[in-house]
Backbone as numpy.savetxt, mean C-alpha at the origin, in Angstrom:
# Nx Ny Nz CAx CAy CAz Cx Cy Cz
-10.84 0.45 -12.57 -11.66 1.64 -12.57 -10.79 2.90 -12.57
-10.01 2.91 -11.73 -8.93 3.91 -12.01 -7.56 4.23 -12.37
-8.07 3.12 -13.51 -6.49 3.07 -14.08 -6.33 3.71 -14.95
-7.06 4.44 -15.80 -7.10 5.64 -16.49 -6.59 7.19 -15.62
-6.65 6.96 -14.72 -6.28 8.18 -13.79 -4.80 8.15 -13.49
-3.78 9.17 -13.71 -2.63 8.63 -14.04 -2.08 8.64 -12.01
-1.68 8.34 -11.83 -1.19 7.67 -9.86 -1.20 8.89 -9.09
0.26 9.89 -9.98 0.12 11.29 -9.25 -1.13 11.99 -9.40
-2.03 11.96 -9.92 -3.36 13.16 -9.82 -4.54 11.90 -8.68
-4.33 10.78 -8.39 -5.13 9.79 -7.60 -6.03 10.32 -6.41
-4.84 10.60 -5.36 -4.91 11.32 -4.11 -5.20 12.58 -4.17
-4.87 13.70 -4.72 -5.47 14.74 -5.01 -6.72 15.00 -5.56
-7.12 14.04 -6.20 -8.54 14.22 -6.97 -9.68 13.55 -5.93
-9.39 12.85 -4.95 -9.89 12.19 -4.23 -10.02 13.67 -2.79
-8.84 14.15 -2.65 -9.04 15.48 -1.47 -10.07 15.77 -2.12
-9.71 16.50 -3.13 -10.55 17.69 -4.18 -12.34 17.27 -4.23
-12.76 16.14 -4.15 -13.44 15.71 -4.26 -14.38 15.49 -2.97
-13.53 15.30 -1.98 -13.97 15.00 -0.64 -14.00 16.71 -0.01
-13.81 17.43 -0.10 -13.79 18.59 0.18 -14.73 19.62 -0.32
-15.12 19.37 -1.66 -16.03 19.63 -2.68 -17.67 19.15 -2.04
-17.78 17.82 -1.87 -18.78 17.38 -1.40 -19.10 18.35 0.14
-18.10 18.34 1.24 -17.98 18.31 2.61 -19.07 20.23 2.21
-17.94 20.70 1.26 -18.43 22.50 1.41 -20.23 22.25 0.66
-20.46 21.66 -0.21 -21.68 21.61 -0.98 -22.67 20.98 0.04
-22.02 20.28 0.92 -23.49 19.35 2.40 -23.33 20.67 2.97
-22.43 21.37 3.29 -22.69 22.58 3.95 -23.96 23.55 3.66
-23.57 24.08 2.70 -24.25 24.76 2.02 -25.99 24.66 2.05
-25.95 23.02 1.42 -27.20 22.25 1.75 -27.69 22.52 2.76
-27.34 22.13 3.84 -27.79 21.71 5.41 -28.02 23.30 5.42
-27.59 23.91 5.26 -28.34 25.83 5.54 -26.94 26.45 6.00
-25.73 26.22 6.74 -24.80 26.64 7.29 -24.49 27.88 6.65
-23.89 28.46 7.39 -23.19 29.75 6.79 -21.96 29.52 5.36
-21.98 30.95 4.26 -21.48 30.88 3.60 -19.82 30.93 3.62
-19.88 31.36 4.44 -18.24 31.84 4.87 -17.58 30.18 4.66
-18.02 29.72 5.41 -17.67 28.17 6.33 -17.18 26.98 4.73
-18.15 27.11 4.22 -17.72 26.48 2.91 -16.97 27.32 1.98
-16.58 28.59 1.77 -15.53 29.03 1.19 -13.93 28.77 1.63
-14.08 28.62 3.29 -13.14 28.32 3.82 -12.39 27.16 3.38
-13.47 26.22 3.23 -13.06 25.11 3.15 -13.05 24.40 1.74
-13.57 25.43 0.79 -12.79 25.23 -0.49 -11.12 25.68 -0.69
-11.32 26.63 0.14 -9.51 27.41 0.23 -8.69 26.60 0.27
-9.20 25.81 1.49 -8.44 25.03 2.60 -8.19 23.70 1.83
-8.71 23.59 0.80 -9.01 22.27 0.25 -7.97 22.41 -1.13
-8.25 23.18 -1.70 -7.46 23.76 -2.87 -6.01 23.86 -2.57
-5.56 24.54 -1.52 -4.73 24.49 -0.82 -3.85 23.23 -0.52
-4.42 22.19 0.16 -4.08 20.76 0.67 -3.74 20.04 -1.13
-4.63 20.61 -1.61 -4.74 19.35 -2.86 -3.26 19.39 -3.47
-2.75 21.37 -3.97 -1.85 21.64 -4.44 -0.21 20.74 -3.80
-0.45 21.08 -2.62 0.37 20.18 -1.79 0.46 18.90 -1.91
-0.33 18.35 -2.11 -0.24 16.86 -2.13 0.01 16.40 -3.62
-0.16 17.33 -4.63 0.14 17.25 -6.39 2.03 17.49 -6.18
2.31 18.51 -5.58 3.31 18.93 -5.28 4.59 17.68 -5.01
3.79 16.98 -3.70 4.90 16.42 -2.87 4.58 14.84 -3.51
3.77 14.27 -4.38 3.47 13.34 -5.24 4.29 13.29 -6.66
5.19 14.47 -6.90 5.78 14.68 -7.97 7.42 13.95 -7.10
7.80 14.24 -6.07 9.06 14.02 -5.26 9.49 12.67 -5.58
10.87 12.30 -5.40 11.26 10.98 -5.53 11.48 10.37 -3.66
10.58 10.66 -2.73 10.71 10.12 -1.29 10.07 9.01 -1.04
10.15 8.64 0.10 8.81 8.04 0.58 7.52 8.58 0.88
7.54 9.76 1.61 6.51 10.43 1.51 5.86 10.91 -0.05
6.63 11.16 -0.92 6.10 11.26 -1.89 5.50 10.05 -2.72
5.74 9.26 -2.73 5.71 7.90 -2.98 4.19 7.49 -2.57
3.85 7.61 -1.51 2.47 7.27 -0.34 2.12 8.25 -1.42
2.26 9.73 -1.30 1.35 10.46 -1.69 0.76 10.27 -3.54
1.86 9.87 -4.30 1.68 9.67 -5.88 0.67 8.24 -5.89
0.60 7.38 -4.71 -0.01 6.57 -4.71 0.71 4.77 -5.72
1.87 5.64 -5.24 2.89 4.45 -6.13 4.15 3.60 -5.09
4.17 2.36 -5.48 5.04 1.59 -4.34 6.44 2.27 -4.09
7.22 2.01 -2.97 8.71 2.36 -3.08 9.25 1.32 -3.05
10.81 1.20 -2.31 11.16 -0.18 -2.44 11.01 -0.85 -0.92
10.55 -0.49 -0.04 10.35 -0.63 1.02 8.84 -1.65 0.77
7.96 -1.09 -0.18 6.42 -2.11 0.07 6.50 -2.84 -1.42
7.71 -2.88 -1.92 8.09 -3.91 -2.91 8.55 -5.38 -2.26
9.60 -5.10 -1.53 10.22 -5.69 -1.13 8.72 -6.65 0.06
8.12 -6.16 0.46 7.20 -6.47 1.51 6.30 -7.16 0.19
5.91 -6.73 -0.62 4.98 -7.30 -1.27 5.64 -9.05 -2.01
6.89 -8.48 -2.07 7.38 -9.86 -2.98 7.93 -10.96 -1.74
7.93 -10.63 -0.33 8.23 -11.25 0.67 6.88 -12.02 1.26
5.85 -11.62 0.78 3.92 -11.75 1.09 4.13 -12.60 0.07
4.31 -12.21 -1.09 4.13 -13.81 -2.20 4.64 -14.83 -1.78
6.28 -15.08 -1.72 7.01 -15.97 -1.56 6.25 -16.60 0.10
5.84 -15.93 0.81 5.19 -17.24 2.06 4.17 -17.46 1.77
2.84 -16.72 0.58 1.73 -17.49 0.40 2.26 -18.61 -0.42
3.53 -18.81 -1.41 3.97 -19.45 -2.13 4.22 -20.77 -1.64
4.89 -20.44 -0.35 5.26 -21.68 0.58 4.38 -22.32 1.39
3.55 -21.55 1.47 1.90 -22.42 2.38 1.43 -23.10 1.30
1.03 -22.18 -0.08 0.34 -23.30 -0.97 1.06 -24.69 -1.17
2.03 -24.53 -1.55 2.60 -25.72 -1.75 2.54 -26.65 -0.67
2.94 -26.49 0.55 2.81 -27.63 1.31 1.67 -27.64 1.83
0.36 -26.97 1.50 -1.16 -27.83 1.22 -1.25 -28.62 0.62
-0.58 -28.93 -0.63 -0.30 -29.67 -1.61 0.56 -31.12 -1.33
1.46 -31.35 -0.24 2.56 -31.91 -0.36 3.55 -31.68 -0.65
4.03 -30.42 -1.54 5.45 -30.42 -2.19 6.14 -29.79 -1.54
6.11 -29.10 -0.46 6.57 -28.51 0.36 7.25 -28.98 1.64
6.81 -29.95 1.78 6.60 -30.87 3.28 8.18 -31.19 3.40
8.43 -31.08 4.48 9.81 -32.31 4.51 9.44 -33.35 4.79
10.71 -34.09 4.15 10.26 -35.57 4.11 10.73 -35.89 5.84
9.84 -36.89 6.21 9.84 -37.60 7.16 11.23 -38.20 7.90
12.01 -38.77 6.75 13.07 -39.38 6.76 14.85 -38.08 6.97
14.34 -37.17 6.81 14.93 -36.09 7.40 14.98 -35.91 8.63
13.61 -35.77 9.10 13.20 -35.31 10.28 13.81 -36.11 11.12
13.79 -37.31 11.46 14.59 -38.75 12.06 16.27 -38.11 12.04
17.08 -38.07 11.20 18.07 -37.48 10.89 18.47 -36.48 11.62
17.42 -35.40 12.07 17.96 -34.29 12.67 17.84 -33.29 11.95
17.37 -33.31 10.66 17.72 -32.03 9.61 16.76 -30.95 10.53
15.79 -31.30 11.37 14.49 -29.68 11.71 15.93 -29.26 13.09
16.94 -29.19 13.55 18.38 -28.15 14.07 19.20 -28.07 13.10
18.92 -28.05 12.11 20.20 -27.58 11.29 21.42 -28.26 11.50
21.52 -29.24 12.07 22.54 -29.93 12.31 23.11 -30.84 10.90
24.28 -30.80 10.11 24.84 -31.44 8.90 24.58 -33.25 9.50
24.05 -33.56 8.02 24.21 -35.00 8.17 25.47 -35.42 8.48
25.28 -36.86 8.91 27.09 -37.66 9.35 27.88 -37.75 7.39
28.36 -37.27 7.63 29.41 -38.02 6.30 30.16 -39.37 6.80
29.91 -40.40 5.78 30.79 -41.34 5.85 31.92 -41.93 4.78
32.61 -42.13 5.38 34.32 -42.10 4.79 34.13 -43.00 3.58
């Protein structure tokens, strides 16, 4: 649905939007006019900022463009690899074999070598 929306304008269009609504229920509900100009200001304001700091190469900018860094890459490809490892040993292929286990292999302890 919003993949036509390019990442950096995401979060901003979403303030812009939520702010838009908040001053227009104002308005509605009877409130004073002042109160929703304010808070178009205030809104216009925030949005620019957040277009702003969504352009940055940070982390904070990053959250804000609505695009991964390498911090929730790394987390995301670390989330695969253990759903990876549960599926499989639902399966069996995962499992250690039995005949290990006897052995000692679940301490890390090296098998005996024999001469």
């Amino acid at each position: 649905m919003t993949s036509f929306i390019p990442p950096r304008l995401r979060r901003p269009l979403l303030l812009a939007l939520t702010g838009a609504i908040f001053a227009v229920a104002w308005v509605v509900r009877g409130g004073p006019a002042w109160i929703s100009i304010m808070v178009v200001v205030a809104t216009a304001v925030r949005v620019v900022v957040v277009y702003v700091r969504a352009g940055q190469d940070t982390d904070e900018g990053a959250l804000a463009g609505s695009r991964a860094d390498e911090r929730l890459k790394l987390l995301a490809a670390q989330s695969w690899a253990v759903a990876g490892k549960v599926g499989l040993s639902n399966y069996g292929v995962g499992a250690q074999d039995p005949a290990d286990e006897e052995a000692g292999a679940e301490d890390g302890a090296p098998f005996p070598v024999s001469p």
